[in-house]
PDB file as gemmi writes it, atoms N, CA and C in Angstrom:
CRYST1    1.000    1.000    1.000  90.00  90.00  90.00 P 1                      
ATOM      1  N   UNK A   1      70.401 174.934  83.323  1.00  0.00           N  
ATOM      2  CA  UNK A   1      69.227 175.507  83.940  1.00  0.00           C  
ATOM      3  C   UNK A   1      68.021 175.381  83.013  1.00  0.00           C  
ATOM      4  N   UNK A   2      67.923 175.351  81.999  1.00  0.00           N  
ATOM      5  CA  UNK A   2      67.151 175.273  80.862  1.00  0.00           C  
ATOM      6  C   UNK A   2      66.185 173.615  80.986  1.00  0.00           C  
ATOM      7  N   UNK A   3      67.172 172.480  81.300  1.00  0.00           N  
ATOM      8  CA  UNK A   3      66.511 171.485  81.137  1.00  0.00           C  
ATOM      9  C   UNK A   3      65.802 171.791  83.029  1.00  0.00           C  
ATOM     10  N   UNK A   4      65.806 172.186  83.776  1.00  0.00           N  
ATOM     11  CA  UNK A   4      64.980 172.341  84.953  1.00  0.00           C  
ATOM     12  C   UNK A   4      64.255 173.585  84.760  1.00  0.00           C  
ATOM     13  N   UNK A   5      64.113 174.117  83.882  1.00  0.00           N  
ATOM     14  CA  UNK A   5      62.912 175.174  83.415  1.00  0.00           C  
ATOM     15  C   UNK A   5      61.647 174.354  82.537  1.00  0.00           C  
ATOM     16  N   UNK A   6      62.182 173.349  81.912  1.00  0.00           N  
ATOM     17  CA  UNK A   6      61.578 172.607  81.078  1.00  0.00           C  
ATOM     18  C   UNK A   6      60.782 171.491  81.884  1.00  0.00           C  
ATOM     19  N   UNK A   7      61.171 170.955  82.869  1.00  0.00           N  
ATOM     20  CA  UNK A   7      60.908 170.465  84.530  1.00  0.00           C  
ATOM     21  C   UNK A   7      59.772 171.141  85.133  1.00  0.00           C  
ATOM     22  N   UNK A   8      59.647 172.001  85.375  1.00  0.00           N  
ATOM     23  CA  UNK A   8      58.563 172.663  86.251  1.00  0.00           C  
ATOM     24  C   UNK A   8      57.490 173.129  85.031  1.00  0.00           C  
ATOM     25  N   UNK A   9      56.255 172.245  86.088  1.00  0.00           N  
ATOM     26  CA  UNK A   9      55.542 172.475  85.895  1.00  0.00           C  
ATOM     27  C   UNK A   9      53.946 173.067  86.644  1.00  0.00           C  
ATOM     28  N   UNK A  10      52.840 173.341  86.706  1.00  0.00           N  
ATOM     29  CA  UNK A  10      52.293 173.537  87.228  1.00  0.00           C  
ATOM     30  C   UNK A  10      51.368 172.468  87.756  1.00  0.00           C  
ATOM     31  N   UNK A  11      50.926 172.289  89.249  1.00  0.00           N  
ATOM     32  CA  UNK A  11      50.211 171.330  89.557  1.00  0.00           C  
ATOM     33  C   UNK A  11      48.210 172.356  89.814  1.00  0.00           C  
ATOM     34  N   UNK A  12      47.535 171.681  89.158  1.00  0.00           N  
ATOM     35  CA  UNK A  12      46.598 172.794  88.650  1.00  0.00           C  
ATOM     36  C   UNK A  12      44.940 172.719  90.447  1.00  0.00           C  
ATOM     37  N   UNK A  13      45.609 171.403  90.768  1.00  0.00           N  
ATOM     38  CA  UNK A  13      45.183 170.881  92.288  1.00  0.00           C  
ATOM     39  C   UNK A  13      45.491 172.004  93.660  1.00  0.00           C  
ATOM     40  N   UNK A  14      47.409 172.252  93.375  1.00  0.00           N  
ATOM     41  CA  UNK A  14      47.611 172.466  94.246  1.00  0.00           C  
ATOM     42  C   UNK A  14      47.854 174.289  93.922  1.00  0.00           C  
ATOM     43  N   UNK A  15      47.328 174.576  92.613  1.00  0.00           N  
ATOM     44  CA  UNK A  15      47.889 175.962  91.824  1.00  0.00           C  
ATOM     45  C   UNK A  15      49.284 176.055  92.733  1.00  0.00           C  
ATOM     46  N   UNK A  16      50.647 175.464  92.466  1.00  0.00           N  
ATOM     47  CA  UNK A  16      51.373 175.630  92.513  1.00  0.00           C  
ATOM     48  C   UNK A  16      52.434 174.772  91.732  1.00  0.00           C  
ATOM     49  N   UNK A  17      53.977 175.600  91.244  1.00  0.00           N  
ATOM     50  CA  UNK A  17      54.582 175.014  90.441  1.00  0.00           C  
ATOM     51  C   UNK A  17      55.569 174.474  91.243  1.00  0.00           C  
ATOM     52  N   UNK A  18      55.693 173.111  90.546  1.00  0.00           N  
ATOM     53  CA  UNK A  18      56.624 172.070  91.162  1.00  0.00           C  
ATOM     54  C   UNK A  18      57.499 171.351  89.848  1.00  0.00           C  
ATOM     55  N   UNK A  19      58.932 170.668  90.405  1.00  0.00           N  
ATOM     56  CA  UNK A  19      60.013 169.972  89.918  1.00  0.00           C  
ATOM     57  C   UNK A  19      59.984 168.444  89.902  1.00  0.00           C  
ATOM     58  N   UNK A  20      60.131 167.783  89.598  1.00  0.00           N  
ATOM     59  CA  UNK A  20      60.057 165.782  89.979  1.00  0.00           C  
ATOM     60  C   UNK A  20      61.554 166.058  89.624  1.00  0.00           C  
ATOM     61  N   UNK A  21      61.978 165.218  90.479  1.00  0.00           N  
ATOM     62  CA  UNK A  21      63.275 164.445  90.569  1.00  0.00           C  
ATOM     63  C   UNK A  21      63.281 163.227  88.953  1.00  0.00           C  
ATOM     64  N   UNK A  22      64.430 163.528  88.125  1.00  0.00           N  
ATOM     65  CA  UNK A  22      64.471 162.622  87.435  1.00  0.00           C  
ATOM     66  C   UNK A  22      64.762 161.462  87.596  1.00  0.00           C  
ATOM     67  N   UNK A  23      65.136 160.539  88.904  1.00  0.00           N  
ATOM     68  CA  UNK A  23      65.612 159.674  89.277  1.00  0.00           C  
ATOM     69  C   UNK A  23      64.151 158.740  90.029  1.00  0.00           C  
ATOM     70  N   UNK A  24      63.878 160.037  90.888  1.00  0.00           N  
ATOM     71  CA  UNK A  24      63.186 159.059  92.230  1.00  0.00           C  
ATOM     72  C   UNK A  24      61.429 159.645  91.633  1.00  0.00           C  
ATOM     73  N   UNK A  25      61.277 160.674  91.391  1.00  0.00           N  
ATOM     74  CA  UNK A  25      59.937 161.130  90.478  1.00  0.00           C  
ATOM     75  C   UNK A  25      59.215 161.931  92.127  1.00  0.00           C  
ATOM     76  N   UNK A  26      60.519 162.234  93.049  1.00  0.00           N  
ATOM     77  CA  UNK A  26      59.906 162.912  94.190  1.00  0.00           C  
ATOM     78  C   UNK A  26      59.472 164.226  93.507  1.00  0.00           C  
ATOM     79  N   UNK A  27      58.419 164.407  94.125  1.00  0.00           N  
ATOM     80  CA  UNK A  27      58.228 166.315  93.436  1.00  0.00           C  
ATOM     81  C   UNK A  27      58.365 167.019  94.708  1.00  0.00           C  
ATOM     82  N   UNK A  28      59.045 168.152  94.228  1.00  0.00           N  
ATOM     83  CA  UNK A  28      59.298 169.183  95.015  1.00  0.00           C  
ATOM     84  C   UNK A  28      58.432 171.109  94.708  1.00  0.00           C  
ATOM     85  N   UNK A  29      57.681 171.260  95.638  1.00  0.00           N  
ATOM     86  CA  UNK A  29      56.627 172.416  95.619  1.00  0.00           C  
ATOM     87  C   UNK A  29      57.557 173.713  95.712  1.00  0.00           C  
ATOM     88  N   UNK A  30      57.092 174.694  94.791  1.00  0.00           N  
ATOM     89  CA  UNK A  30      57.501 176.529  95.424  1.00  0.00           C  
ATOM     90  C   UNK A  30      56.316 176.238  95.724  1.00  0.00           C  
ATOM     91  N   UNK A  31      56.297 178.200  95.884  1.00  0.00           N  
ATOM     92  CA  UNK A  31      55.213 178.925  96.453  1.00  0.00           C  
ATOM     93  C   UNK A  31      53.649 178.811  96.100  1.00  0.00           C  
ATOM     94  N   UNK A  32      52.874 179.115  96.347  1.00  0.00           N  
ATOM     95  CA  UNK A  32      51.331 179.399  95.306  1.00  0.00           C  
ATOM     96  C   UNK A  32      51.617 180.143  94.508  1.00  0.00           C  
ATOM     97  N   UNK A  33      50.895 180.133  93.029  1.00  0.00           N  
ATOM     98  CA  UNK A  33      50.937 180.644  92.491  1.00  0.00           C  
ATOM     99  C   UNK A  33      50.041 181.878  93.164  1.00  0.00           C  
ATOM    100  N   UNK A  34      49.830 183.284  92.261  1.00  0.00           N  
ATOM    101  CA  UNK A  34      49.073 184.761  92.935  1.00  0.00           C  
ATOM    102  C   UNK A  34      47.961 184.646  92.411  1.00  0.00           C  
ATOM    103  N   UNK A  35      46.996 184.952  93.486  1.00  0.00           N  
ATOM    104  CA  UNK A  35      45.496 184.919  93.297  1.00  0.00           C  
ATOM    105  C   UNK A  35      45.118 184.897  91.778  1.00  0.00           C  
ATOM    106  N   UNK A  36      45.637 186.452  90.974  1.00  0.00           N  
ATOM    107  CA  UNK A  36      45.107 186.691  89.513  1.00  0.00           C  
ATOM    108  C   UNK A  36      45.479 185.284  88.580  1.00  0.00           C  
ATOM    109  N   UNK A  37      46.196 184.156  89.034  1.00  0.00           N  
ATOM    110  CA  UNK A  37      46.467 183.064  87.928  1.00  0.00           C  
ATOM    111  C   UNK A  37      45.793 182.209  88.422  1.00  0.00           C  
ATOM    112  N   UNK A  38      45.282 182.014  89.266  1.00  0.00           N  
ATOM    113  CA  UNK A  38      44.492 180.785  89.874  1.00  0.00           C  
ATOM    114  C   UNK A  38      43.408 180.567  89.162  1.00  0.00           C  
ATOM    115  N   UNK A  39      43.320 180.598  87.839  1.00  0.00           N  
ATOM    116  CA  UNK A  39      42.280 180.464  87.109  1.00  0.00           C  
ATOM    117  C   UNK A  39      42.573 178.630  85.898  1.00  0.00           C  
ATOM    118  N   UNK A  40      42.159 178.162  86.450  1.00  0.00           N  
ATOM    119  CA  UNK A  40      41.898 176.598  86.190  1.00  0.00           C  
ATOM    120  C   UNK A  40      42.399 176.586  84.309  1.00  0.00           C  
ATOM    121  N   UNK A  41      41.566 177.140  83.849  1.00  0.00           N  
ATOM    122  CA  UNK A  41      40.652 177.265  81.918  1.00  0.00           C  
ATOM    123  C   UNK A  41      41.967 178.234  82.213  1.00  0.00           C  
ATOM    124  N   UNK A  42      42.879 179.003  82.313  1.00  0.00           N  
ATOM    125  CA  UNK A  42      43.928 179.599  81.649  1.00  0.00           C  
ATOM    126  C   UNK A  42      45.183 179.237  82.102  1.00  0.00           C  
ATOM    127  N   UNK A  43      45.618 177.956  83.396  1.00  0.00           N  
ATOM    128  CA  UNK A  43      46.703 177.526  83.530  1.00  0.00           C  
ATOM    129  C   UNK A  43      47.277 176.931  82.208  1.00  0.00           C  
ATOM    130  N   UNK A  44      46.940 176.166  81.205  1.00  0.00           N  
ATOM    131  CA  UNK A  44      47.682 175.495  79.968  1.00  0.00           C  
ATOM    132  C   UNK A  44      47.871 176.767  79.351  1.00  0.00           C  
ATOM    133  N   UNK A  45      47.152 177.262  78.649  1.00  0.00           N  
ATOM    134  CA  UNK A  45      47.434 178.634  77.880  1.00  0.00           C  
ATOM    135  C   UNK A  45      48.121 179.950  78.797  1.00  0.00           C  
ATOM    136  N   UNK A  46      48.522 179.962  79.717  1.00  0.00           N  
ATOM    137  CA  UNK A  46      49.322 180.543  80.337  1.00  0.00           C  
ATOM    138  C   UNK A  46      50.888 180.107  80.360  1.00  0.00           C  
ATOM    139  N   UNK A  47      50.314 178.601  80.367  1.00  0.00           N  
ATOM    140  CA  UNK A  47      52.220 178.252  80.362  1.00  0.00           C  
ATOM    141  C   UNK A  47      52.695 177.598  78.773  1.00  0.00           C  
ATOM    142  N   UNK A  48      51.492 177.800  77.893  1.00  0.00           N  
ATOM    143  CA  UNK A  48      51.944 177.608  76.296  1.00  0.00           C  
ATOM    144  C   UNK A  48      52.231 179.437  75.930  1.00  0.00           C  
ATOM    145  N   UNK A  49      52.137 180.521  76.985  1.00  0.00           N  
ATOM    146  CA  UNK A  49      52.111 181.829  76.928  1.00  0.00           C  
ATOM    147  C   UNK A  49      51.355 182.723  76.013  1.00  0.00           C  
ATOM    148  N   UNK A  50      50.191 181.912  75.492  1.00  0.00           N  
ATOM    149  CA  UNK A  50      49.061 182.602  74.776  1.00  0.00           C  
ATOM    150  C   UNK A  50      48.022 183.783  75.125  1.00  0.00           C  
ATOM    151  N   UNK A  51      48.399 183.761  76.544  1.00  0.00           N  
ATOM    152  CA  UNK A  51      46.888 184.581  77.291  1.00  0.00           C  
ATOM    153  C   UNK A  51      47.323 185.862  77.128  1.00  0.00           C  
ATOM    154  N   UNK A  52      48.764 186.475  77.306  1.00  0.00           N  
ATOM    155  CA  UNK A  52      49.368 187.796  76.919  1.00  0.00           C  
ATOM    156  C   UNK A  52      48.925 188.782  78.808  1.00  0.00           C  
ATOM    157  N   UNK A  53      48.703 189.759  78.453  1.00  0.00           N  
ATOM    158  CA  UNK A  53      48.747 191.074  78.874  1.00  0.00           C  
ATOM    159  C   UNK A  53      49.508 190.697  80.331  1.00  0.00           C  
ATOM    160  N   UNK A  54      48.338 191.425  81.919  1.00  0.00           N  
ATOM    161  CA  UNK A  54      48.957 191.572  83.001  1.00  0.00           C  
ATOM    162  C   UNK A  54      49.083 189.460  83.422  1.00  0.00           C  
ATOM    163  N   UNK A  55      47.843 189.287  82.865  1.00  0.00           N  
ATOM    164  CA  UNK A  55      47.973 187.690  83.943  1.00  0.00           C  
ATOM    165  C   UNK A  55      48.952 187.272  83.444  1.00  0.00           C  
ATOM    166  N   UNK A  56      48.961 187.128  82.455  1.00  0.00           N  
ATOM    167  CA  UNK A  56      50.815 186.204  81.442  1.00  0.00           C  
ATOM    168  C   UNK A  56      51.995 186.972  82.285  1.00  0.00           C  
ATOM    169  N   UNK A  57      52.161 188.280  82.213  1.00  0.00           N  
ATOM    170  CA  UNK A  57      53.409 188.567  83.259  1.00  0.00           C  
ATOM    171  C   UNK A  57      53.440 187.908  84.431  1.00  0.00           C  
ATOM    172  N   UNK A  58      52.429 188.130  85.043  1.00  0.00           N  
ATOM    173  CA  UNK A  58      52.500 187.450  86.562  1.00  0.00           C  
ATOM    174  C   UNK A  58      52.178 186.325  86.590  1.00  0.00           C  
ATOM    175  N   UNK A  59      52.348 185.470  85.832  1.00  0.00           N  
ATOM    176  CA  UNK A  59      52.664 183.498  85.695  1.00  0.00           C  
ATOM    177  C   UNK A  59      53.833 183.708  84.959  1.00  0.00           C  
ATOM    178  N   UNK A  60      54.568 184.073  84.191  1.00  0.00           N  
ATOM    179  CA  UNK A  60      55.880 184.271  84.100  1.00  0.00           C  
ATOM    180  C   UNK A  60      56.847 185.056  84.723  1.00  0.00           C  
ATOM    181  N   UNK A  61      56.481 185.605  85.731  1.00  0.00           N  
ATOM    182  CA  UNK A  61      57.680 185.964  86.719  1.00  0.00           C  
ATOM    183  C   UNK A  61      57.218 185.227  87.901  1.00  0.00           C  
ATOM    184  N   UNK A  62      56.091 184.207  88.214  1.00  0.00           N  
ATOM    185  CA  UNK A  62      55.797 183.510  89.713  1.00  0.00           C  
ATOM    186  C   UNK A  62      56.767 182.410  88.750  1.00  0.00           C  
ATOM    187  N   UNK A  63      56.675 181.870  87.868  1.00  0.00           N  
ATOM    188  CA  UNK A  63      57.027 181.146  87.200  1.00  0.00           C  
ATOM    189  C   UNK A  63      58.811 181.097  87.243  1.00  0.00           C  
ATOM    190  N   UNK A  64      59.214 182.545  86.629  1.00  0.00           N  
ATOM    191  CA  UNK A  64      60.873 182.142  87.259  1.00  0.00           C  
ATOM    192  C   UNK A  64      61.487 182.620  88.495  1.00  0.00           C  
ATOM    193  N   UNK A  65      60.054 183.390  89.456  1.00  0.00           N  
ATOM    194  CA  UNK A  65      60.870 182.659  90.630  1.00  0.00           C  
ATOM    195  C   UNK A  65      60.870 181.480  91.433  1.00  0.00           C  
ATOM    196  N   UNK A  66      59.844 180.303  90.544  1.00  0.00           N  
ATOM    197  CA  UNK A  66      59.708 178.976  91.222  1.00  0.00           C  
ATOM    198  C   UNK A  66      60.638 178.199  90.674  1.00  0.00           C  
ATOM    199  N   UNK A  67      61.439 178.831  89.743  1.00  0.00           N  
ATOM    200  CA  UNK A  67      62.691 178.146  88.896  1.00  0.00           C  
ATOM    201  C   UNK A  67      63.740 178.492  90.177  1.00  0.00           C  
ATOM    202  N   UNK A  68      64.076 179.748  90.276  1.00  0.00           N  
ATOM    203  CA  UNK A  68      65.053 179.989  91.162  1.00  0.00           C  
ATOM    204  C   UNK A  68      64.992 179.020  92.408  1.00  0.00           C  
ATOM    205  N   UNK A  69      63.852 179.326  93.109  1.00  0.00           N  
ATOM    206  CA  UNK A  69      63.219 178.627  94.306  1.00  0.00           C  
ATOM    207  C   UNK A  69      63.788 177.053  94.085  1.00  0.00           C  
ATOM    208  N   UNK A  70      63.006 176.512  93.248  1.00  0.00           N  
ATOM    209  CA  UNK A  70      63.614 175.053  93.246  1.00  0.00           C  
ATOM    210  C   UNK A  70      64.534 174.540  93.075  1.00  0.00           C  
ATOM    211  N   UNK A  71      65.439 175.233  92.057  1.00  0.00           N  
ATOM    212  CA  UNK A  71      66.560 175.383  91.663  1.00  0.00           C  
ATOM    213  C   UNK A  71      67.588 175.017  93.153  1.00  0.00           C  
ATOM    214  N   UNK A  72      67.104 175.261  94.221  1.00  0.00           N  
ATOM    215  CA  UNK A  72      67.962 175.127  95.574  1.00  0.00           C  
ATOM    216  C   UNK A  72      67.884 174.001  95.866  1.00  0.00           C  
ATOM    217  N   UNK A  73      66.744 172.489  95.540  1.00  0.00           N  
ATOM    218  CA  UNK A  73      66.415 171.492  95.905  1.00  0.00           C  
ATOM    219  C   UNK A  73      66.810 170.600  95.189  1.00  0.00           C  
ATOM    220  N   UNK A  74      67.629 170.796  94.018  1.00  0.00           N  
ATOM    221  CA  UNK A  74      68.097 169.760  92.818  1.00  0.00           C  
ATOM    222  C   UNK A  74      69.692 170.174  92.398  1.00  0.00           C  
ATOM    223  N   UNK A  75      70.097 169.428  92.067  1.00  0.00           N  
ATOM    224  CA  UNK A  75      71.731 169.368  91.813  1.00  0.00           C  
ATOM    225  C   UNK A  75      71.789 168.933  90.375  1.00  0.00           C  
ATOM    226  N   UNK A  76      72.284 169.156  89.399  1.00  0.00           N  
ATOM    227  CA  UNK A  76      72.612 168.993  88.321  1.00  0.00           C  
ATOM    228  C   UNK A  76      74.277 168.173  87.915  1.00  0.00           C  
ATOM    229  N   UNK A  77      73.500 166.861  87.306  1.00  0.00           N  
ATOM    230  CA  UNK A  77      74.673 165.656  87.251  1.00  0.00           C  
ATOM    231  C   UNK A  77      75.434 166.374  86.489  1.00  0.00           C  
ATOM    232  N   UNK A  78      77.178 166.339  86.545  1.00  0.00           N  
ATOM    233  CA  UNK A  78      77.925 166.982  85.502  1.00  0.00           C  
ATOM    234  C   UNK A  78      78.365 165.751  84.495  1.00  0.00           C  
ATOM    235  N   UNK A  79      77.759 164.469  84.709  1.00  0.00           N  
ATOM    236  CA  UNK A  79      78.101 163.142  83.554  1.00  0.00           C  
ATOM    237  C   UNK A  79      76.856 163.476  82.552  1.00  0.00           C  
ATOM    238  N   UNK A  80      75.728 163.408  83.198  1.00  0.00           N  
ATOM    239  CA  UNK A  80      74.526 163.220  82.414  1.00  0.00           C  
ATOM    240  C   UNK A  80      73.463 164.535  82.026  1.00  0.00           C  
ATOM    241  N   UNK A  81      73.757 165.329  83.072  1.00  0.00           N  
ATOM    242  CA  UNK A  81      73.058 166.761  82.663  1.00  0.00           C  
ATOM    243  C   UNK A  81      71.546 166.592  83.374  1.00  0.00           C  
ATOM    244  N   UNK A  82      71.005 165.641  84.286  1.00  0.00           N  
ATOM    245  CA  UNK A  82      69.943 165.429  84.404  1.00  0.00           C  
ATOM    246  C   UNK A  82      69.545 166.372  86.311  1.00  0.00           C  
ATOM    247  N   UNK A  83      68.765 167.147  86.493  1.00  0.00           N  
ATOM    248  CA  UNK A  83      68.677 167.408  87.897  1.00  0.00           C  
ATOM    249  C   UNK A  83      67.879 166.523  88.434  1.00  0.00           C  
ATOM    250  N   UNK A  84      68.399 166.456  89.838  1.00  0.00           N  
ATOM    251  CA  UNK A  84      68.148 165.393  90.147  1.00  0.00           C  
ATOM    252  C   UNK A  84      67.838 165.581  91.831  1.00  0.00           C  
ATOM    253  N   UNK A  85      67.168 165.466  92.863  1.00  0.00           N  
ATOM    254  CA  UNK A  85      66.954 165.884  94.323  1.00  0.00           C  
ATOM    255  C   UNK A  85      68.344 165.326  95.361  1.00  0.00           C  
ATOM    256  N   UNK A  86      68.376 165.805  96.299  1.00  0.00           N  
ATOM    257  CA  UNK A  86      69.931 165.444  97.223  1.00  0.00           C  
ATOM    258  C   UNK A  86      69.919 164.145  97.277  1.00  0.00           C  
ATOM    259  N   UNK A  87      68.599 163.130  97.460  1.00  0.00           N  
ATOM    260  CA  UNK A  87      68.545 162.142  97.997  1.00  0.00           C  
ATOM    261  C   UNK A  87      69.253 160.874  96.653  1.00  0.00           C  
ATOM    262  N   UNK A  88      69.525 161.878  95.519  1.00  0.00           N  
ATOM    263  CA  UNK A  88      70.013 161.078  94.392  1.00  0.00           C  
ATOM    264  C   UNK A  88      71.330 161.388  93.580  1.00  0.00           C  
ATOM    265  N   UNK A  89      71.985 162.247  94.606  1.00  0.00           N  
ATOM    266  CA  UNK A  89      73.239 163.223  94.288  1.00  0.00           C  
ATOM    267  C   UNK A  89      74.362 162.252  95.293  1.00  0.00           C  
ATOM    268  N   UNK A  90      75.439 162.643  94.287  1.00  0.00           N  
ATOM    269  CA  UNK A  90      76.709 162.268  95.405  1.00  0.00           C  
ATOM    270  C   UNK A  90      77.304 163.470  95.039  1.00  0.00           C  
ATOM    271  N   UNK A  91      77.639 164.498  96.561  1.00  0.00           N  
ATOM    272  CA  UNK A  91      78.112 165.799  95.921  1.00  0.00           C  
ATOM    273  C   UNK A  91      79.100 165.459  95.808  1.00  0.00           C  
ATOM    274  N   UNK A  92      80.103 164.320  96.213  1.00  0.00           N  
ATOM    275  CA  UNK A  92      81.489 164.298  96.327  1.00  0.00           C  
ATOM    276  C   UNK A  92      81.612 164.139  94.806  1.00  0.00           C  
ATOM    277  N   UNK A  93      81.542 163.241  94.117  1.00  0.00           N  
ATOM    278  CA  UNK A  93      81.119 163.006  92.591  1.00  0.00           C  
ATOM    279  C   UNK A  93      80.854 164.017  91.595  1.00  0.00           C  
ATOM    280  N   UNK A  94      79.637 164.819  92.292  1.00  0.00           N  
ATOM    281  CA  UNK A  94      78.876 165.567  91.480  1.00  0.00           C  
ATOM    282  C   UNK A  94      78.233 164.886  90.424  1.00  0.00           C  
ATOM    283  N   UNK A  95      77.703 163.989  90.895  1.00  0.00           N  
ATOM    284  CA  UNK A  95      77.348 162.834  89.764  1.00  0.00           C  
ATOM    285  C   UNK A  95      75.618 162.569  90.513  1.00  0.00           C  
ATOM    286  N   UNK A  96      74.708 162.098  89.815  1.00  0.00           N  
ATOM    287  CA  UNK A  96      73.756 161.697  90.021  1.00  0.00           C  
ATOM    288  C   UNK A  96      74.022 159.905  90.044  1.00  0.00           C  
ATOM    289  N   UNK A  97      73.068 159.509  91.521  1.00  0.00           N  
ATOM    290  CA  UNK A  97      73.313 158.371  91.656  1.00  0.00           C  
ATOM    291  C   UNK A  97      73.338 156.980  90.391  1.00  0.00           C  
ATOM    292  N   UNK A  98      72.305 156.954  89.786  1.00  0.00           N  
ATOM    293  CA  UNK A  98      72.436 156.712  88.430  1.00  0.00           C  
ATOM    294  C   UNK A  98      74.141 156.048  87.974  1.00  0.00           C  
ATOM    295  N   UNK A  99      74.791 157.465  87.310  1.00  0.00           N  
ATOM    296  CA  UNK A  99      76.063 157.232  86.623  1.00  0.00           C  
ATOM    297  C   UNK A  99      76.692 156.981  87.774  1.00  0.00           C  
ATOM    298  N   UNK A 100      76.822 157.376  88.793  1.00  0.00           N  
ATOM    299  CA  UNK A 100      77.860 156.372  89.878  1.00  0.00           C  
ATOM    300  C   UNK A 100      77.895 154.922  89.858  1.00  0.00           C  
ATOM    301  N   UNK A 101      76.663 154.610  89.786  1.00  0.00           N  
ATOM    302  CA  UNK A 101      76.514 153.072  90.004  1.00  0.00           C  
ATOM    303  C   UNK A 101      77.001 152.468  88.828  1.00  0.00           C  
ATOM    304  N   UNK A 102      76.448 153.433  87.573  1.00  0.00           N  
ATOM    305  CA  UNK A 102      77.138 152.684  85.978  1.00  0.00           C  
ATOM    306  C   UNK A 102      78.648 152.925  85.999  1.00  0.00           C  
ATOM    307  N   UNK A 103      79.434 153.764  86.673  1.00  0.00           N  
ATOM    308  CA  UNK A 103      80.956 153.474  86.475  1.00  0.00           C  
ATOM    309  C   UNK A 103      81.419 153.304  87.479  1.00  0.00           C  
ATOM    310  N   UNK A 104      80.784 152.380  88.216  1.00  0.00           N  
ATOM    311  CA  UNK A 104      80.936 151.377  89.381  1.00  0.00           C  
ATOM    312  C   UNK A 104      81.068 150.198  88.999  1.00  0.00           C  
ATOM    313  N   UNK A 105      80.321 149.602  88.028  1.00  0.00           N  
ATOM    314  CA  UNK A 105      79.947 148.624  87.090  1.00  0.00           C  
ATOM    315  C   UNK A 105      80.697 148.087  86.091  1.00  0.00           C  
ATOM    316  N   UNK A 106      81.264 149.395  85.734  1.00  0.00           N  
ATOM    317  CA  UNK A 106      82.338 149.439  84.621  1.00  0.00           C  
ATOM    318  C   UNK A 106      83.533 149.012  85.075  1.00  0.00           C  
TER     319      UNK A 106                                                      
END                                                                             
């Protein structure tokens, strides 16, 4: 879960945090971020967690619930560790398309 925490990021266009597929580079959207973070000049220093008091709480809890949230749209390869969107998963595998094809090869 850690390397898809490290994944999301904020899109500062759409003030909302989104995932890319490590495979296909599809991005996948949560929610808006809440009115009080929609501030342009404190999205980077919000997510380097410098700004502190009420706005830093509330970009770090919109923040892990857009982890949870996305967290439903990506599958995590058990060869490679990489998340990855359905369209690049073999659940039968549990493998990201990727290493299927390399020990297909093999």
């Amino acid at each position: 879960m850690r390397q898809l925490y490290e994944q999301v990021q904020v899109d500062e266009g759409r003030m909302r945090f989104y995932a890319e597929c490590d495979i296909s580079g599809k991005r996948i959207y949560s929610k808006k971020l809440p009115v009080v973070c929609r501030i342009k000049d404190l999205l980077v220093p919000m997510d380097e967690g410098s700004v502190g008091g009420f706005k830093q709480s509330m970009y770090n809890h919109r923040k892990a619930d857009a982890i949870q949230d996305l967290a439903r749209f990506f599958n995590q390869c058990r060869k490679c560790g990489k998340w990855v969107c359905d369209e690049m998963y073999d659940p039968q595998l549990m493998e990201c398309t990727r290493c299927v094809a390399a020990a297909e090869q093999e």
